[in-house]
C-alpha positions as CSV (number, residue, x, y, z in Angstrom):
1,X,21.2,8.3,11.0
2,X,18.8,6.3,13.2
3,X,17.4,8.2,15.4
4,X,14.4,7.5,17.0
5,X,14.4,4.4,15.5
6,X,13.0,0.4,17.2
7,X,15.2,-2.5,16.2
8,X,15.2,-5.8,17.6
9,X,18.4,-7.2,17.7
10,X,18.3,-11.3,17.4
11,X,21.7,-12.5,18.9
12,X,22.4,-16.5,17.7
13,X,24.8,-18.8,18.8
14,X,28.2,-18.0,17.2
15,X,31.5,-17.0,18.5
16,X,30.4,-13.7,16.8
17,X,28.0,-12.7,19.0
18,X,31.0,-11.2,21.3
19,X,30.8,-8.7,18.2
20,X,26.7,-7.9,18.9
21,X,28.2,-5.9,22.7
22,X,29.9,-3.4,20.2
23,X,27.1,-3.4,17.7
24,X,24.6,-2.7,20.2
25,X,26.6,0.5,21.3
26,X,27.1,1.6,17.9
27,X,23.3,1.5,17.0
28,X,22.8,3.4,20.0
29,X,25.6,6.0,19.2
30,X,23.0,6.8,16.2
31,X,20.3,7.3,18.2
32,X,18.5,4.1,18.3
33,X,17.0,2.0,20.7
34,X,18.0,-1.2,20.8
35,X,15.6,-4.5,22.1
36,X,17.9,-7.7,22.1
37,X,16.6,-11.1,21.8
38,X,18.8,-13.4,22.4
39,X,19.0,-17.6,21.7
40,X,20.0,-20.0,23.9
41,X,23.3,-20.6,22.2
42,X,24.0,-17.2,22.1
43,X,23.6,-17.5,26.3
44,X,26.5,-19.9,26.0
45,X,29.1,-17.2,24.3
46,X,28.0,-14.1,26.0
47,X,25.4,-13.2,29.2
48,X,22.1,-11.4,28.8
49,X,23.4,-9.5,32.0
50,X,26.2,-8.2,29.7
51,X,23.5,-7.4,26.7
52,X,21.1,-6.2,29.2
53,X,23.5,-3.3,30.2
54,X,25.0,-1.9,27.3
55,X,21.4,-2.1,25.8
56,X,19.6,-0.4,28.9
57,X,16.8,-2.7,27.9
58,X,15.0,-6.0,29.0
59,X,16.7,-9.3,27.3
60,X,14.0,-11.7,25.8
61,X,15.6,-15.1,25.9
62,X,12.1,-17.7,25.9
63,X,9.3,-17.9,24.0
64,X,7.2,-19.5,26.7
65,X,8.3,-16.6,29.3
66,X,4.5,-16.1,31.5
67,X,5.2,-12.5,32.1
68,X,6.6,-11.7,28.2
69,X,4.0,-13.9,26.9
70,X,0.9,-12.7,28.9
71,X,0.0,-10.3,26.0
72,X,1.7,-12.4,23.4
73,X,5.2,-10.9,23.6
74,X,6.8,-12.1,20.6
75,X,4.3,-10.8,18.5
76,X,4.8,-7.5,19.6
77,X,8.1,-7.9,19.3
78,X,8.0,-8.7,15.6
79,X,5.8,-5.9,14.5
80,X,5.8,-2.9,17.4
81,X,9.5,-1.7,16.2
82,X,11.2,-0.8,12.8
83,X,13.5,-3.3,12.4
84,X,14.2,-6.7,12.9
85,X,18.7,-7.2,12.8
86,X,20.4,-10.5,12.9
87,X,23.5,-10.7,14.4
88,X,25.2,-12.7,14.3
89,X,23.1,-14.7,11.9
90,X,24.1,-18.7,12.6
91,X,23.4,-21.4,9.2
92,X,21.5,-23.0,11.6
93,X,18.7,-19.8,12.6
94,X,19.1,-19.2,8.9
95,X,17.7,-22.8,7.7
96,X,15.1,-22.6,9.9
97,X,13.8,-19.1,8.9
98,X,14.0,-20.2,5.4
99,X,12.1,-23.2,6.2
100,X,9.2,-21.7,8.7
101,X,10.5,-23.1,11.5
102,X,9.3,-21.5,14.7
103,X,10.9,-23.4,17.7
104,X,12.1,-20.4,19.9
105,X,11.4,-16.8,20.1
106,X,13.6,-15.8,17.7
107,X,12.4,-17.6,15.2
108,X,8.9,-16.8,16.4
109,X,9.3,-12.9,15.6
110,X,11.3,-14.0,12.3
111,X,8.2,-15.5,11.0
112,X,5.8,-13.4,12.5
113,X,7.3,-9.9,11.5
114,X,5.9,-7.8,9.2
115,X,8.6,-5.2,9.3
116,X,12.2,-5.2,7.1
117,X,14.8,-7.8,8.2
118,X,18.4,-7.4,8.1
119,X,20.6,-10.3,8.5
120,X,24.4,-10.5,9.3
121,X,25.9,-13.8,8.8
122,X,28.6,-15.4,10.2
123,X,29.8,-19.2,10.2
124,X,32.5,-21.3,8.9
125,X,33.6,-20.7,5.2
126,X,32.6,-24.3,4.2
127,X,29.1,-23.5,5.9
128,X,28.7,-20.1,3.6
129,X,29.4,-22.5,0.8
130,X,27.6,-25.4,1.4
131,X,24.9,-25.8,-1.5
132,X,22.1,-26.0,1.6
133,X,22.8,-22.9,3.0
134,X,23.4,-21.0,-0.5
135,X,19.9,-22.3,-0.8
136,X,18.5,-20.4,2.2
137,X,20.0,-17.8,1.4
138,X,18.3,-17.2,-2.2
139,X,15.1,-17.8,-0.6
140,X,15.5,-15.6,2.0
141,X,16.5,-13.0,-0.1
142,X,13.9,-13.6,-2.2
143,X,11.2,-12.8,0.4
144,X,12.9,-9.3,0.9
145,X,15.6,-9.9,3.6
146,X,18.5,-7.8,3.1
147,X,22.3,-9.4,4.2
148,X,25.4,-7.4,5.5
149,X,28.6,-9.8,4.7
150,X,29.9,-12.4,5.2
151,X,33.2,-10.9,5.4
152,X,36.9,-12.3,4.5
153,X,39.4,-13.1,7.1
154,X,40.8,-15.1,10.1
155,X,38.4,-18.0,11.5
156,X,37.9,-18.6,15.2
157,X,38.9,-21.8,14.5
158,X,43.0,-22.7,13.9
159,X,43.8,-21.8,10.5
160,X,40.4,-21.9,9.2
161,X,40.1,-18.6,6.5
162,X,37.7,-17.0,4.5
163,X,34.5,-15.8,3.4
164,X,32.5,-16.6,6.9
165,X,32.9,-13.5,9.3
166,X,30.1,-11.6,10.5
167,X,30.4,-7.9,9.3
168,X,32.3,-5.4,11.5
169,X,29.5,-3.8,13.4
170,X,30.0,-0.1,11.9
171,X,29.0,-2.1,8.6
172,X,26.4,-3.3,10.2
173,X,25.1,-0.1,11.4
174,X,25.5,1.9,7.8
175,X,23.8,-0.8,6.3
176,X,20.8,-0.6,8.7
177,X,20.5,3.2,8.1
178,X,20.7,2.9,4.4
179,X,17.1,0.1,4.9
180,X,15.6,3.5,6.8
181,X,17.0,5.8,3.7
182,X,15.4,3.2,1.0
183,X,12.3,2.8,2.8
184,X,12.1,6.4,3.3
185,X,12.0,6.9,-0.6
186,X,10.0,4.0,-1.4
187,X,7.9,6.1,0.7
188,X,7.9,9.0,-1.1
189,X,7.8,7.1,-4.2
190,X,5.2,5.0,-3.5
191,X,3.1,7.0,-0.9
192,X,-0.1,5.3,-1.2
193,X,1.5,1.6,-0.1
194,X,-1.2,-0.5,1.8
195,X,-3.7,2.2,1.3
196,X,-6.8,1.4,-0.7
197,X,-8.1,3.1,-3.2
198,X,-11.6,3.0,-5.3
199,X,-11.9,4.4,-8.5
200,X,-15.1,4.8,-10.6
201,X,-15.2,5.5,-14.4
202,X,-16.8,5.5,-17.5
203,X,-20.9,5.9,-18.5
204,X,-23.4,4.2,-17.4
205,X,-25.9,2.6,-19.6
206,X,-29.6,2.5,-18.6
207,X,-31.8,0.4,-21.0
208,X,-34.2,1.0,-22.5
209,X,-35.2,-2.7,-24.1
210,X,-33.1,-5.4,-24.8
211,X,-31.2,-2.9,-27.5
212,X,-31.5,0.6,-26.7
213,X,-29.7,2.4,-23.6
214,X,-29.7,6.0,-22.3
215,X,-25.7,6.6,-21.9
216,X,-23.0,9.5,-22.2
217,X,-20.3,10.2,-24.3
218,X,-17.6,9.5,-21.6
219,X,-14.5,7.5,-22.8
220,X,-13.4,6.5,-19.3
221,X,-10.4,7.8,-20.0
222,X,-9.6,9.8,-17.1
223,X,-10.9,6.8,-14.3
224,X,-8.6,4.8,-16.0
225,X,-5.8,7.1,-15.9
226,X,-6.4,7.8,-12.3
227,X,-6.5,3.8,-11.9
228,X,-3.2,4.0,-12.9
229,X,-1.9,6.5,-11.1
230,X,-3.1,5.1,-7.8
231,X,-1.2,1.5,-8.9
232,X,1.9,3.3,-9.3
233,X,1.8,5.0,-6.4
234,X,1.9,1.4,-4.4
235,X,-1.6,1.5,-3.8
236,X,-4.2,-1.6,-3.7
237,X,-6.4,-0.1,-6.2
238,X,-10.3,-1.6,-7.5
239,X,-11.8,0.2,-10.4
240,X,-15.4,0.0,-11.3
241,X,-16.0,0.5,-14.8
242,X,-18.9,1.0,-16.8
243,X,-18.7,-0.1,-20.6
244,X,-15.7,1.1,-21.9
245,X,-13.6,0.3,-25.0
246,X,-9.9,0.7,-22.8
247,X,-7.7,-2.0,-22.0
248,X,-7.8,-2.8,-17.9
249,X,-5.2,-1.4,-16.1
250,X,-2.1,-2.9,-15.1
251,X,-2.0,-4.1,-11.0
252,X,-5.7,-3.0,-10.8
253,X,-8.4,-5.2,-9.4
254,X,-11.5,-3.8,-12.1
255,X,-14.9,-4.3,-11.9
256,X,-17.0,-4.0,-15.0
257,X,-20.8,-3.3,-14.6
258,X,-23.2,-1.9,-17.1
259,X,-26.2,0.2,-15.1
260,X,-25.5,3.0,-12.7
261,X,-27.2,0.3,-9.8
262,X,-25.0,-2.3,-10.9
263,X,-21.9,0.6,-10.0
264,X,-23.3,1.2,-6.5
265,X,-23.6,-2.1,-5.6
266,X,-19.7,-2.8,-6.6
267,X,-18.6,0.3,-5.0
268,X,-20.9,-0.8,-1.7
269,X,-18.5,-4.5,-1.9
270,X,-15.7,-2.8,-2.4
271,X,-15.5,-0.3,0.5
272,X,-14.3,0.0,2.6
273,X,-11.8,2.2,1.0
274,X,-9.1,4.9,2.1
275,X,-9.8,7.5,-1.1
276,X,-12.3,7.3,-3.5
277,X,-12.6,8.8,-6.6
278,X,-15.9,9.0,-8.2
279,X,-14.8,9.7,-11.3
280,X,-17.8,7.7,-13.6
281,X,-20.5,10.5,-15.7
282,X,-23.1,7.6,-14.3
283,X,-26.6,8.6,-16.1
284,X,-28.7,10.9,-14.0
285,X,-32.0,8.8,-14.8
286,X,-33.3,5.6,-16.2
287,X,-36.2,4.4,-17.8
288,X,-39.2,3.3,-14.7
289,X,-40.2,0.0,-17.0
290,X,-37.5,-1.2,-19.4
291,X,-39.2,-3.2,-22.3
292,X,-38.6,-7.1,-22.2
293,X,-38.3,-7.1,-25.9
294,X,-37.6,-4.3,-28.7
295,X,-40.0,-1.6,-28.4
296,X,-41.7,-0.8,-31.5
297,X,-43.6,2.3,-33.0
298,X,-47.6,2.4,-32.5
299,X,-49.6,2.6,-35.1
300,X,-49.5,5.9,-36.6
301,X,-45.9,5.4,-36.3
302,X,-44.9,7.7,-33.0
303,X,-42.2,6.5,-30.5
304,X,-43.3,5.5,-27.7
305,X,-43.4,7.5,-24.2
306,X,-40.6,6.5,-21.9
307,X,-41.0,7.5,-18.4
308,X,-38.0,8.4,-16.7
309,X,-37.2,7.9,-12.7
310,X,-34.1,8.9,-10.7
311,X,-30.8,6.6,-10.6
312,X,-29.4,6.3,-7.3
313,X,-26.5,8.6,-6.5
314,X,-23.5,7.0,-5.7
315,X,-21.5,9.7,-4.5
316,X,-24.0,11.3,-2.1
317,X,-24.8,7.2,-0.9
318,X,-20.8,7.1,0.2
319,X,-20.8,10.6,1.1
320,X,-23.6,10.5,4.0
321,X,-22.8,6.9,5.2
322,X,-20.3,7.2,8.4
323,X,-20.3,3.5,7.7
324,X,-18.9,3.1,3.9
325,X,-17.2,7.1,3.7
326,X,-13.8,6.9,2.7
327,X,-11.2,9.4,4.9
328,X,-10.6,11.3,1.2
329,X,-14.1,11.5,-1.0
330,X,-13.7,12.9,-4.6
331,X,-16.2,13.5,-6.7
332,X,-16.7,15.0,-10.4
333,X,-18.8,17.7,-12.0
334,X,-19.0,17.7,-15.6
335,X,-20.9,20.9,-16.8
336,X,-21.8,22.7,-19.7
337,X,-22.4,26.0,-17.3
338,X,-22.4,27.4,-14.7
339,X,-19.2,25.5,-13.4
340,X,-18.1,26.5,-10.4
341,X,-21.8,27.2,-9.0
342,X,-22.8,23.8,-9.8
343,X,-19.5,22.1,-8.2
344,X,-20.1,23.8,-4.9
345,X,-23.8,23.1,-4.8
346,X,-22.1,19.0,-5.3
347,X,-19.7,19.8,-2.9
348,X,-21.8,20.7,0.2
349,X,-25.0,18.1,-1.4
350,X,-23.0,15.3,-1.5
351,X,-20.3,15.2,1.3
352,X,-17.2,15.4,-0.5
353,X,-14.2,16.5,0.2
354,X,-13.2,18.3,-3.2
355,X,-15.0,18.3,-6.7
356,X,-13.0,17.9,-9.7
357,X,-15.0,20.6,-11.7
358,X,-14.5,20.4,-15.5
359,X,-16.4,22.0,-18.7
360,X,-17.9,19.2,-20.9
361,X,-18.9,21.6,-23.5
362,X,-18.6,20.4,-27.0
363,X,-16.1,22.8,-27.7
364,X,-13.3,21.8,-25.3
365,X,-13.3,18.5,-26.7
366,X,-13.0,17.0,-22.9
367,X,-15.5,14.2,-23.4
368,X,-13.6,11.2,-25.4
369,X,-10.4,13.3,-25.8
370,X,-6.5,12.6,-24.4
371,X,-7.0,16.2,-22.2
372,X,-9.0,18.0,-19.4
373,X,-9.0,21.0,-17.7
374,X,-10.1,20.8,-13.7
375,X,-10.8,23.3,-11.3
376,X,-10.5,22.0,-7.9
377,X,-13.6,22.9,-5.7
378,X,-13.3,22.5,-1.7
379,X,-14.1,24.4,1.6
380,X,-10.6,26.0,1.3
381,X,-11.2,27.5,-1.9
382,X,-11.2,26.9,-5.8
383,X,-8.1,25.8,-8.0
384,X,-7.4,26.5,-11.4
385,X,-5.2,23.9,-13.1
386,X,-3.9,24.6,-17.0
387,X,-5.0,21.9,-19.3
388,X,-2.9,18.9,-18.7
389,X,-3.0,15.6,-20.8
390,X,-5.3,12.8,-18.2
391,X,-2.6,10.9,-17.2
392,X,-0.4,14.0,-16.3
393,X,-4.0,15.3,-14.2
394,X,-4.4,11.3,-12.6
395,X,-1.0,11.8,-11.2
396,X,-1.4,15.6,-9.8
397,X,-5.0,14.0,-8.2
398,X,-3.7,10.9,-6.7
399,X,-0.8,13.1,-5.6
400,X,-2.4,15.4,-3.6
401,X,-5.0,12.9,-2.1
402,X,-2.3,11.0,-0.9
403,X,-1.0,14.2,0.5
404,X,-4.3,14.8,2.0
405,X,-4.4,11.2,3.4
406,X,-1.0,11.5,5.1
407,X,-2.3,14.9,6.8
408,X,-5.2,13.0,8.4
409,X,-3.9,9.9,9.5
C-alpha cells in the first residue's frame, strides 16, 4: 500500500498527538518510511525520544537547528519525500498555513512543499465550528490539501462531545494510500504533467509584395489537434502557428507568425522544450527581394522573374543544436513520392527522433481534410498506422512521445 514511500509526518500540539506513536507504526506496517517533525507543543504531550524510536528516524523539532539547517533542512524536508501528513492537525497550525505564516519549521515545510498534503484535524467541537476555522479550512482545501476527519465522539475534556477528534490512525493510513492510488492515475491520465511541449503547425507564407505570398495548402489541422492532445495530457503546451483559419486551442499558450523565419524565431524563444513536434508544411523557399509595393507586369505584359533563396530549416536548426534539442524531436514529411525514402533521408538529415511520414497526394485528400494516414519512420524501424481521424492520430503521437519521454528520463 505504501511501500517505498517518504512522508513527513508534522506532529502539533493536541492531546491527539498521543495518537501520531500508533500512526507512525501503522505507516510503517505498509512499508513506509516515516520522517516526523514535530512542534513545540506537540514536545509538551509526547517526547521526540518516544517518536524518535518507533520512527527509527531523526526528530526535526527547530527551524533554526545549525546542523539541520546547514543545507537548508526544511526545504528538503518539504520537497525530497512524497508526502507531507498532519497529525494531529491543531486550529491553530491550521490558521496559520491558510494564512502563510511561517514561524516554525513546520510551518516552514507547509508553505514551502511542493508535494501533496494530507491533514488530520483534531480540536474541540466549538473550534471545528467556529466560522474562522471553517474559513481555513475552505481555503486550504482549495489549494489542494486533502483532510481525513474530524471524527465524532468523546472529548479529552469532561463532557465535551463531538465532531473534533482526530481520525483513528488506520483511517489515516487508508486515506494516505488512496492520495498515492489518485496520483498514480492522474499519472497515467495525465502523463505529460510539468513536461513541456512545442508544437508547430500550419503553412508558412513567404511574400512576395505587399499582396502575394508563396504558401501551401495545409489547414493546420493536425498541429492543432496535436496541441490538444498535449493539453490534455497535463502538459504545458506552446503552439506556433502559421496563418490558419482554426480557433486557438483550449490551455494552450499559441504563437501566431506569418513567414517560416518569423516560426524559427518563436520556436528559438520558446525552447527549451521536453518534445517537440514539428508539425508545420513551412515553405521550402522564399522570394530573395520581396517587392515593397505590388509588382506589376512589364511592358509587353510578362510576369516578372522572382528569384527564389532557401528558408531556414527549423527542424534540422533544433535537431543539431545540443543547446535548444528537445529529449523527444518529431518531425513531418509530407510527400507526394517516394515516402518512406524521403522520411529516412529527413530522419538521419535532420536529427530527429521519428518522422511522421504521410502521402500529400491529391488523391488522399490529407491536406485540408479531418483524416491522415502516418507511417512512423525511426532507427527501430517503420510503422504503418490505418487511417485515423487527426485528433484520434494527435492522441496515439502525444501518447507514445510521452511514453518515449518516461523511458529516457
Amino acid at each position: 500500500m505504501l511501500n517505498g514511500k517518504e512522508i513527513v509526518l508534522i506532529i502539533s500540539g493536541g492531546i491527539a498527538a498521543y495518537k501520531s506513536l500508533d500512526l507512525i507504526r501503522r505507516l510503517k506496517e505498509r512499508g513506509a518510511r516515516v520522517i516526523p517533525v514535530m512542534t513545540s507543543g506537540a514536545q509538551e504531550f509526547i517526547t521526540p525520544l518516544a517518536v524518535g524510536a518507533l520512527s527509527a528516524e531523526t526528530v526535526f523539532t527547530d527551524l533554526f537547528d545549525r546542523q539541520a539547517e546547514h543545507d537548508v533542512g526544511h526545504i528538503r524536508l518539504a520537497r525530497d519525500h512524497d508526502l507531507v501528513l498532519i497529525a494531529p492537525a491543531t486550529a491553530n497550525l491550521l490558521a496559520k498555513f491558510a494564512l502563510g505564516i511561517a514561524d516554525d519549521l513546520a510551518t516552514s515545510i507547509l508553505l514551502a512543499t511542493d508535494k501533496p498534503v494530507l491533514a488530520a484535524p483534531a480540536m474541540n467541537p466549538k473550534m471545528w465550528q467556529d466560522p474562522a476555522t471553517a474559513r481555513n479550512v475552505e481555503t486550504l482545501k482549495d489549494r489542494g490539501v486533502v483532510f481525513c476527519g474530524p471524527a465524532s465522539g468523546e472529548m479529552a475534556e469532561r463532557g465535551e462531545a463531538g465532531v473534533g477528534r482526530m481520525s483513528e490512525p488506520l483511517d489515516i493510513a487508508a486515506a494516505a494510500a488512496a492520495i498515492f492510488r489518485n496520483t498514480a492515475q492522474q499519472t497515467r491520465d495525465r502523463p505529460l504533467a510539468g513536461r513541456h511541449v512545442l508544437i508547430t503547425a500550419g503553412p508558412t507564407h513567404e511574400p512576395i509584395d505587399p499582396v502575394r505570398y508563396i504558401a501551401n495548402r495545409s489547414s493546420g489541422k493536425q498541429g492543432y489537434a496535436l496541441a490538444q492532445a498535449a493539453a490534455e495530457a497535463g502538459a504545458r503546451v506552446t503552439l506556433v502557428a502559421g496563418p490558419v483559419s482554426l480557433p486557438d486551442p483550449e490551455n494552450v499558450d499559441v504563437v501566431h507568425v506569418e513567414s517560416a523565419a518569423e516560426m524559427l524565431k518563436a520556436v528559438e524563444s520558446a525552447l527549451p522544450a521536453d518534445i517537440a513536434i514539428m508539425a508545420a508544411a513551412v515553405a521550402d523557399w522564399r522570394v530573395a527581394s520581396a517587392g515593397a509595393q505590388k509588382i506589376k507586369k512589364d511592358r509587353n505584359g510578362k510576369p516578372p522573374a522572382l528569384e527564389l533563396e532557401e528558408n531556414p530549416d527549423i527542424l534540422s536548426t533544433v535537431g543539431h543544436d545540443p543547446k535548444l534539442r528537445p529529449s523527444v524531436l518529431i518531425g513531418f514529411a509530407a510527400e507526394t513520392q517516394d515516402l518512406v525514402a524521403n522520411a529516412l533521408g529527413k530522419l538521419e538529415r535532420k536529427n530527429a527522433d521519428w518522422i511522421l511520414a504521410n502521402d500529400v497526394s491529391p488523391a488522399t485528400g490529407i491536406m485540408g481534410g479531418d483524416a491522415n494516414t502516418i507511417r512512423l519512420v525511426s532507427r527501430d524501424g517503420i510503422e504503418d498506422w490505418p487511417e485515423m481521424g487527426k485528433t484520434e492520430v494527435a492522441r496515439r503521437i502525444i501518447t507514445r512521445a510521452a511514453e518515449a519521454l518516461a523511458a529516457r528520463s
